[in-house]
C-alpha positions, 0 to 999 in steps of 0.5 A, a space after each residue: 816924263 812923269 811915268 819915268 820920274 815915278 819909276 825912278 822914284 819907286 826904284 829908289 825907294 825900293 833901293 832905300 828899303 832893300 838898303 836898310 834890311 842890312 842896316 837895321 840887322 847889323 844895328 841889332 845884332 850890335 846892340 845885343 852885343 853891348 847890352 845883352 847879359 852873356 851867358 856860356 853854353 856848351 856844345 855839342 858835336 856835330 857831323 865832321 862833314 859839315 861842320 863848317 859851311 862857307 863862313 860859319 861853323 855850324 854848332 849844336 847846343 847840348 842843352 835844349 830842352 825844358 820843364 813844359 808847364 801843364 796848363 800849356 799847349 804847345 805844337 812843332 814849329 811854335 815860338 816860345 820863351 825859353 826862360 834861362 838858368 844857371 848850374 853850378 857849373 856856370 854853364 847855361 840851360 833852360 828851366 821852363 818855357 811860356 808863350 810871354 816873357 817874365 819880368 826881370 828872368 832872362 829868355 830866349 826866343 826858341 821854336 818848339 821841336 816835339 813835346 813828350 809829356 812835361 818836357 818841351 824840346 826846342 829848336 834853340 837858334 845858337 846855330 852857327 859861329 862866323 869867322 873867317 873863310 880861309 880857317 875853315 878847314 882848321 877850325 873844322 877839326 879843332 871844333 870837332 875835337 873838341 866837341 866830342 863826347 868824351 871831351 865836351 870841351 867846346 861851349 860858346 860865350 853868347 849875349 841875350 836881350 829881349 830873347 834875341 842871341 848874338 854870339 860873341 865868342 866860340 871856346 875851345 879848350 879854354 880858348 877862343 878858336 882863334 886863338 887856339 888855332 894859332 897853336 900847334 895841334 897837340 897829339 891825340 891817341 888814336 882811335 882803337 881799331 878793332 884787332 881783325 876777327 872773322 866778320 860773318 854775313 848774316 844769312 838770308 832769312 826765310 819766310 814772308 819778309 824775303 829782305 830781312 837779314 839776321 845774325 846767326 843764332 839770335 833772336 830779332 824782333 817781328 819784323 812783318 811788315 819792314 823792309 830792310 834799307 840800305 845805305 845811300 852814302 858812305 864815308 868809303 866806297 867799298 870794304 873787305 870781309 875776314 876772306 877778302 871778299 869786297 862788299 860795297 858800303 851803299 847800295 843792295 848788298 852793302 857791308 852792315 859793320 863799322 870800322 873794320 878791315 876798311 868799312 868806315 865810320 860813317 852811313 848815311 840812309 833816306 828815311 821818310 820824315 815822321 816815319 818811325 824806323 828800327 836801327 837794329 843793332 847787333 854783334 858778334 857773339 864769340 868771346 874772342 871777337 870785337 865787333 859788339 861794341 854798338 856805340 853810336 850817335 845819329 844825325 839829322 840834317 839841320 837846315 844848313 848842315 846837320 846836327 846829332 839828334 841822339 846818342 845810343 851807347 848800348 850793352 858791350 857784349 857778345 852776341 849783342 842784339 838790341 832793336 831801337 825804334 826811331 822817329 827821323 824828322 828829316 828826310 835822311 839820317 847819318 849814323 856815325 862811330 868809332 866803334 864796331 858793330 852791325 847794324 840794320 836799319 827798317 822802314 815800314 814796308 810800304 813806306 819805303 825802300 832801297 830802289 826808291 833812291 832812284 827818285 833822289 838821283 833824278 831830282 839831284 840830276 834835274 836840280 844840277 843840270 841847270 832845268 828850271 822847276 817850282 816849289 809851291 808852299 802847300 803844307 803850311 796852313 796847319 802849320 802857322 798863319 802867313 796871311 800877313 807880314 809881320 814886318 819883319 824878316 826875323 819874325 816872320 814864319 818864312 821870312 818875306 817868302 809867304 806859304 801858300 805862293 808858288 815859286 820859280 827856282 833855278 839852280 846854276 853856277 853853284 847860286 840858286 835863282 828864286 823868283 816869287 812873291 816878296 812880302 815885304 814889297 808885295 810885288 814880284 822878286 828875283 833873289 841868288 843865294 850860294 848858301 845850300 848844296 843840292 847834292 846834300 839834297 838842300 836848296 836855298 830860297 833867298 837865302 833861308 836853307 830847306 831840305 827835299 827828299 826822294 819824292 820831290 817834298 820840301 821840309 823846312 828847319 824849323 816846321 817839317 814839310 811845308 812844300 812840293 816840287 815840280 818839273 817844268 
């Protein structure tokens, strides 16, 4: 009987513990709401295909960097208060960061991205505005619309206190979203579309480097030692060339142009995270023709969707030819336009290559199929310390997860089942989240949203690799 009665008791403050988490957050969140200052911030835009994830739009702030001050060391995944500051414009950015607060200068609680000399680029937690399911496919496109680049006209109304956020509202067009979708949708113009001109398939360049390709007549950079990828995904399936020939937009002998006679807007490649890679971008160099236009934005998945990482609006002209080189975080990227070029992109030979994607398909297989396998934080002790739990989930590096554990996940009926050590209660635990998408190469662990790559490595949103994966 006592046994039983001790159960009993524990299981109900178990109850009591797991009851309050909810509690103390929404408590938070409602003081911020009311005593927090409110600044705007404007967004911008993110991938249309995931804008809008479940219950949330999924933004990206404009603004995230700051001054770096020099006596200061920073490194990827660190917290730092990002002190704030008004333009002229009222719109909100950040002036410098330190590792404390300042008396009486408003802050945000922000982790370090990269550092490039005096500059700091932060990972800024204004990431995702809540609202109700059944607008989702509305406020998908009225958001993009309107965080364009050529428009900027979404920003975002959010409450800070003690370097906490809370977002009270999403604008668009001057008008909160739910207001503006009450409105009939107004005409856009549509996007121009390059008039047809005949599309020439670069030839196959002799030599060492056998994969390379090259446009006719143009000089490319030494590519020794690259190795030319292809696309693994793709807003279409197939496209045409000037004869009405078909390529396909994935895979070995994919069509290298955007936004002509069928090709989409939209390429996605498998990248290896901290490995620079060269988008080579090049056009036609006829006087007559249109497909030089090399205006493109790339995107890096971001967590729970994906977010631009750079904005490229290069030279219009014939016979354009420029290299960029390129350093992913993650471990894919989305190149997206609305104009027409060509574009290459390389890896380091012995970093990676096309038949490599193999590895991704039998992990996506393995994941749907409903077989159980393990994921153990064992990329987390440069990284940060997680010896002890803070004693809150907010604040802690991974949460009530904790680096250096193994854990136990299966993926079935769309809801991911994680068993593992709990931080929190210092025993044993079993949590379902439905929050991440294996087919986009994303898992949720109780309910925090990481990204895995071909070879079975874990990345997390805010630190980079952090684990491996294991079949059972």
């Amino acid at each position: 009987m006592d046994k039983q009665r001790s159960r009993l008791f524990l299981f109900g403050i178990f109850s009591v513990i797991v009851l309050l988490v909810p509690i103390s957050m929404i408590v938070k969140q409602e003081t911020v709401m009311q005593q927090g200052k409110e600044f705007r911030f404007r967004t911008r835009p993110v991938d249309p295909f995931d804008a809008f994830r479940g219950r949330f739009v999924a933004l990206s702030i404009q603004e995230t960097s700051a001054v770096k001050p020099s006596n200061l060391n920073l490194k990827h995944g660190q917290q730092v208060c990002a002190f704030i500051e008004e333009g002229r414009d009222g719109f909100a950015g950040f002036k410098d960061v330190a590792l404390r607060p300042k008396s009486g200068v408003p802050y945000l609680k922000c982790r370090v991205q990269s550092v490039s000399g005096n500059k700091v680029n932060l990972d800024v937690p204004i990431d995702r505005y809540y609202m109700e399911e059944s607008k989702a496919p509305a406020a998908e496109q009225l958001y993009f619309r309107h965080s364009r680049r050529n428009l900027s006209e979404a920003y975002v109304v959010v409450a800070i206190k003690d370097g906490i956020p809370v977002i009270k509202k999403l604008y668009v067009g001057g008008k909160p979203i739910e207001e503006a979708l009450k409105e009939p949708p107004a005409e856009e113009p549509p996007i121009p579309r390059p008039a047809p001109q005949p599309v020439r398939r670069p030839p196959e360049l002799p030599g060492p480097v056998e994969r390379i390709m090259q446009p006719p007549d143009l000089e490319l950079p030494d590519l020794t030692g690259w190795t030319l990828i292809y696309p693994s995904e793709a807003n279409v399936q197939s496209c045409r060339d000037s004869a009405g020939k078909t390529y396909p937009a994935t895979g070995p002998g994919a069509a290298r142009w955007f936004n002509w006679n069928g090709c989409g807007h939209m390429k996605g490649y498998d990248v290896t995270p901290g490995q620079q890679i060269i988008l080579y971008a090049y056009g036609d160099d006829c006087p007559s023709c249109v497909c030089y236009n090399a205006d493109f934005m790339v995107y890096e998945q971001k967590g729970y969707g994906w977010a631009v990482r750079k904005s490229f609006d290069l030279p219009q002209q014939p016979g354009l030819h420029i290299p960029v080189f390129y350093t992913p975080g993650f471990s894919k990227i989305r190149v997206i336009t609305d104009t027409c070029f060509y574009l290459d992109v390389y890896v380091r030979a012995a970093v990676s290559a096309y038949p490599q994607t193999n590895f991704q398909e039998d992990w996506v297989s393995h994941i749907a199929s409903g077989r159980q396998f393990t994921v153990t934080f064992d990329h987390t002790a440069d990284k940060f310390d997680d010896s002890t739990f803070t004693g809150d989930p907010n604040t802690d590096p991974m949460g009530i997860l904790q680096g250096g554990q193994t854990y136990s996940v299966v993926y079935r009926g769309g809801r991911w089942a994680c068993t593992g050590f709990n931080q929190w209660t210092r025993g044993s635990g079993t949590f379902e989240y439905d929050n991440a998408d294996p087919r986009i190469m994303q898992m949720s662990l109780w309910g925090r949203v990481y990204s895995f790559d071909n070879e079975g490595n874990v990345y997390d949103p805010e630190f980079g690799l952090v684990g491996s994966m294991k079949r059972l």
